[in-house]
C-alpha positions in Angstrom: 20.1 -42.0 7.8 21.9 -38.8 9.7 19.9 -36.2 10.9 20.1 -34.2 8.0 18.3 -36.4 5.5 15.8 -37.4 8.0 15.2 -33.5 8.4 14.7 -33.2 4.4 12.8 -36.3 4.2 10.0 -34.8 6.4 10.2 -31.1 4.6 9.2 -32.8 1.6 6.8 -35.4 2.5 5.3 -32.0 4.5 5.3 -30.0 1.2 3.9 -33.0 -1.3 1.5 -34.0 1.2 2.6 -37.4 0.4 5.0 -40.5 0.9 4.6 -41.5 -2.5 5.2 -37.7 -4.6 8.1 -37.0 -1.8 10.0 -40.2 -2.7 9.8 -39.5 -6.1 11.0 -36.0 -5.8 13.8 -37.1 -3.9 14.8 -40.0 -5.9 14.2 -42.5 -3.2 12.0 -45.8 -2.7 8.6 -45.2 -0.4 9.6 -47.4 1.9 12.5 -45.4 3.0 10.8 -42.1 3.5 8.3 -44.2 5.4 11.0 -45.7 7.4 12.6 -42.1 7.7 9.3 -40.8 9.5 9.5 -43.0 11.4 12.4 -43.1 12.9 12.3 -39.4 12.9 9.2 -39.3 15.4 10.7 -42.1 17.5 13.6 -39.7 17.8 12.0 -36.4 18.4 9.2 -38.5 20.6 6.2 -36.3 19.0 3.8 -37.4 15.9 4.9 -35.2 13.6 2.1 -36.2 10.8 -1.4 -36.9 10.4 -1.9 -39.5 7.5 -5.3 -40.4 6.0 -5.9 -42.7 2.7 -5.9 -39.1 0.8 -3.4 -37.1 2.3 -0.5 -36.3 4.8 -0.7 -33.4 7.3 1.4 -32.1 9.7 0.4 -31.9 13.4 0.6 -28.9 15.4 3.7 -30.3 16.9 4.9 -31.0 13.4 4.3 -27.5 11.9 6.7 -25.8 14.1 9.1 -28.8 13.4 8.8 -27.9 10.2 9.4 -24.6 10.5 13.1 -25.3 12.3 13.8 -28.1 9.7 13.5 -25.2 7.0 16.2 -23.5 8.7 18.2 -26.1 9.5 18.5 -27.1 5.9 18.9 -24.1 4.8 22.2 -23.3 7.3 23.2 -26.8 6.6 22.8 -25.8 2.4 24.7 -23.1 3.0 27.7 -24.2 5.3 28.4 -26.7 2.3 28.4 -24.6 -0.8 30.7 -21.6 1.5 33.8 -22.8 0.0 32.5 -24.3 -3.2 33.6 -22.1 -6.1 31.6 -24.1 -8.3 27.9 -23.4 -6.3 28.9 -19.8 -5.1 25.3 -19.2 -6.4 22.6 -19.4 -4.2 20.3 -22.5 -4.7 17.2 -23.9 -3.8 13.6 -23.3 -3.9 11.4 -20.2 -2.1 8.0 -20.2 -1.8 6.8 -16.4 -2.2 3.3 -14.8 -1.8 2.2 -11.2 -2.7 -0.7 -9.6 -3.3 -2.8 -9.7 -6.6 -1.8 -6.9 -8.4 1.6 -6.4 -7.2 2.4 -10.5 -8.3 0.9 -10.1 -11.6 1.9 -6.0 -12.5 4.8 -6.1 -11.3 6.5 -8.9 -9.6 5.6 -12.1 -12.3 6.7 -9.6 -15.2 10.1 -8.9 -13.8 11.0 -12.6 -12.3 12.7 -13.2 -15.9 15.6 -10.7 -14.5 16.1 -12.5 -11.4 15.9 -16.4 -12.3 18.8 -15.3 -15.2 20.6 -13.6 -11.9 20.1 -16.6 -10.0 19.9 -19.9 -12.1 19.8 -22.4 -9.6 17.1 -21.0 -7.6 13.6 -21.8 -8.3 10.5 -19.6 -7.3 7.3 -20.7 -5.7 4.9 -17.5 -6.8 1.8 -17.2 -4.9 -0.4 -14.6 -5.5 -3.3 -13.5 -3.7 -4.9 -10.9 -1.6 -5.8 -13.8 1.6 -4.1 -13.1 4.5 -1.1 -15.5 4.1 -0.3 -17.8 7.1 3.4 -17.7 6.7 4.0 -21.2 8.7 0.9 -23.2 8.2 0.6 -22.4 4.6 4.7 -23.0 4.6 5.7 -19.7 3.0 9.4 -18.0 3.0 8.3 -14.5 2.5 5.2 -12.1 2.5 4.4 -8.7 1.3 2.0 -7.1 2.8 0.4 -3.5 1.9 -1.0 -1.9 5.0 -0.9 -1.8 9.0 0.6 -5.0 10.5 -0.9 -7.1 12.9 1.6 -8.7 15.6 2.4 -12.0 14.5 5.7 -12.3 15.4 7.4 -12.3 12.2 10.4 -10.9 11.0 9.6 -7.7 9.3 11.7 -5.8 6.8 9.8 -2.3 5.7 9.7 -1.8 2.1 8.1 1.6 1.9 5.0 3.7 1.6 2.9 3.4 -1.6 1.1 6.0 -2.6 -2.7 6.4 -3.1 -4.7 9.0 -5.7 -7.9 10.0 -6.2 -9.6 9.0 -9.5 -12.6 9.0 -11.3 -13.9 8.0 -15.1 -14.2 11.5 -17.5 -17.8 10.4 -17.9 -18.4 10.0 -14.4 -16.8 14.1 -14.2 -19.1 14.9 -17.2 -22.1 13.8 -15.4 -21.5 14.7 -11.1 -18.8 17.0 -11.7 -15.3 17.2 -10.7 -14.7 18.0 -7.1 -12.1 20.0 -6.0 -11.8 19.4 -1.7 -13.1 17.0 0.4 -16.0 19.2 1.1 -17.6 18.7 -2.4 -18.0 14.8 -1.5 -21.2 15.3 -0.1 -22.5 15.6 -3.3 -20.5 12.7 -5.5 -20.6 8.8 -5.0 -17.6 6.3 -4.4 -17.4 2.7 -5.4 -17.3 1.0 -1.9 -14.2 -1.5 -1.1 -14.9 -4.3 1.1 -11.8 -5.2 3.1 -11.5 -9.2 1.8 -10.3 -10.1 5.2 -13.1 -8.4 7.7 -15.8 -7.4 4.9 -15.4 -4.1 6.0 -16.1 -1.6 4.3 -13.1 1.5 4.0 -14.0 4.9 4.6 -12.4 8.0 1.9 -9.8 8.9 3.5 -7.5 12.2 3.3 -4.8 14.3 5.1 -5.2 18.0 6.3 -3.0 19.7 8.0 -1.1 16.8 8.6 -4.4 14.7 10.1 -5.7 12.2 8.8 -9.9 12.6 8.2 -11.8 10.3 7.1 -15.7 10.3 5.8 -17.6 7.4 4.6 -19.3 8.2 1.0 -22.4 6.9 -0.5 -22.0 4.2 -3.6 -24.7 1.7 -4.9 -21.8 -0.8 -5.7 -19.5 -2.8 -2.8 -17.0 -4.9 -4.3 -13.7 -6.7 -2.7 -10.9 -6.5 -5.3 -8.9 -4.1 -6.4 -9.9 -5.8 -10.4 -13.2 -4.8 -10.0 -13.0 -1.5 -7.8 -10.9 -0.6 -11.1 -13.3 -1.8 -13.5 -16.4 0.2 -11.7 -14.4 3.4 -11.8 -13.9 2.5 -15.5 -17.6 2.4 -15.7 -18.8 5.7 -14.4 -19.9 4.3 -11.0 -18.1 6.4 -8.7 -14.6 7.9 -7.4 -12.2 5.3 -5.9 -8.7 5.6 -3.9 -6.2 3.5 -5.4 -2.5 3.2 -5.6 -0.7 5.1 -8.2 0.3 2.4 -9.8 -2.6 0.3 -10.4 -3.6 2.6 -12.3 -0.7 4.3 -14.6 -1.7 2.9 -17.8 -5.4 4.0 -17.3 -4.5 7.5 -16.8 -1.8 8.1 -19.5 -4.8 6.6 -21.7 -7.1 9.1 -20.6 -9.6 6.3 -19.1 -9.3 7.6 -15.9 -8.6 11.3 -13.9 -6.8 12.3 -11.2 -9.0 14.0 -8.7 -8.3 16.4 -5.7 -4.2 15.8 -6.1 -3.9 17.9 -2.6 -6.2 15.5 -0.7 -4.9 12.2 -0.9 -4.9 9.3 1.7 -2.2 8.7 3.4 0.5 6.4 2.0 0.1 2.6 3.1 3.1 0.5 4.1 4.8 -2.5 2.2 6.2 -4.9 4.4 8.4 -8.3 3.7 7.6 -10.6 6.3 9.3 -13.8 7.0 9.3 -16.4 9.6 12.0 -16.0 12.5 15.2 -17.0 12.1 18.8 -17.4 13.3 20.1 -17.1 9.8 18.0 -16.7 6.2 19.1 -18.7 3.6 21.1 -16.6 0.5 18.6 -17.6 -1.6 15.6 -15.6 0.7 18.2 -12.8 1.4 19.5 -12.3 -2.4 15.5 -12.2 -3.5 14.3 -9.9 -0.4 17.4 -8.0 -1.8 15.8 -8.4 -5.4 12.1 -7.8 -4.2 12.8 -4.4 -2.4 14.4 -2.8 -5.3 11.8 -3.5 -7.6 9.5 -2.6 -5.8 11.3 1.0 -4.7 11.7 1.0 -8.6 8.1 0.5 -9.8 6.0 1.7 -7.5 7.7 4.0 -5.0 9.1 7.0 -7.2 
């Protein structure tokens, strides 16, 4: 075998988490992508995988092998289809993750446009509000919605998304409606527990171009944006949320805008994805994609 397909062999045995599921995917016997392991290791002189009776893992030394086979494949994929009329398009398969919301508002809704744009490549949709481990968890992209940590990534800002004030109308009919941040004394909030450090967020708003922050009481903690949303539906207490989560909620009249000249300040969206030389068409074309939805839904 050439280099090439010993490099694919071990990006799909690393991605089935097995011999047997990767030779079937590629069409092969078993014994060749065990004999293509292991020639690969005796090559590279590194254990690149940890097998077990249940599954295959990489190592450590095999995680950040398999983060530079991903990118030689994909300059490989795309030095051979440069000239070829016939597979101009971009092809292959991406493995995105984004958070809750966003993936099923907004992103899963849309993908229809995008698959018919690009029909040979295939999506990978993950969709959570975890912090994503872009190499261990083998991922070509990552939005992220707030301050970034430094994790050497590649990052490609999106924008800032907006947050607003809301509360139920029978929440207002009972507490009132306040008007500045100095009538919170007297109202409650539904607490959010950050689901990465269990903290829990402080209202926040900007005056005179500083941002102030003041931690409300609330008699419910919760740590998802689902049921944040589904407490403010219930009368429990104000909540800051992005606009967009909530658009349908407000032109119903479920919900009301509160204190529109107080809101937090805006929160990054961020595309992160692992670094490389060159991305792959396919990643550029949907980063391309991604960032004009999202300018499109959620931004204006």
């Amino acid at each position: 075998m050439d280099r090439i397909d010993l490099f694919r062999i071990f990006a799909r045995v690393v991605e089935c988490s097995s011999f047997t599921r990767a030779a079937d995917t590629l069409g092969v016997p078993r014994s060749s992508v065990s004999a293509g392991i292991q020639e690969l290791e005796a090559r590279v002189g590194a254990r690149l995988l940890h097998r077990t009776t249940r599954k295959v893992s990489p190592t450590q030394d095999g995680i950040a092998f398999y983060e530079l086979c991903q990118r030689l494949i994909a300059d490989v994929e795309d030095a051979e289809n440069l000239f070829r009329q016939t597979e101009a398009q971009p092809s292959g398969r991406l493995r995105v993750d984004v958070p809750g919301r966003i993936g099923r508002l907004i992103v899963a809704p849309a993908l229809p446009d995008f698959l018919d744009r690009y029909p040979q490549i295939d999506i990978d949709l993950g969709v959570t509000d975890r912090a994503v481990n872009v190499v261990e968890d083998r991922v070509d992209c990552v939005l992220r919605v707030g301050p970034l940590s430094d994790s050497g990534l590649i990052s490609r800002p999106i924008g800032r998304l907006p947050l607003i004030n809301v509360a139920s109308p029978a929440y207002l009919k009972q507490h009132g409606t306040p008007s500045t941040p100095d009538d919170l004394g007297g109202h409650w909030a539904v607490n959010y527990a950050s689901p990465s450090n269990g903290r829990i967020e402080d209202w926040e708003w900007i005056e005179h171009h500083t941002l102030r922050t003041m931690a409300l009481r609330g008699r419910v903690t919760v740590n998802s944006a689902e049921a944040y949303i589904a407490c403010c539906l219930a009368g429990l207490g104000l909540i800051q949320i992005p606009a967009y989560d909530v658009r349908a909620h407000l032109e119903d009249g479920d919900l009301v805008e509160v204190m529109p000249d107080h809101r937090a300040e805006p929160m990054p969206m961020t595309l992160l994805y692992p670094h490389r030389q060159h991305l792959s068409r396919r990643l550029q074309v949907f980063a391309d994609w991604l960032e004009a939805l999202l300018k499109r839904q959620l931004l204006d």
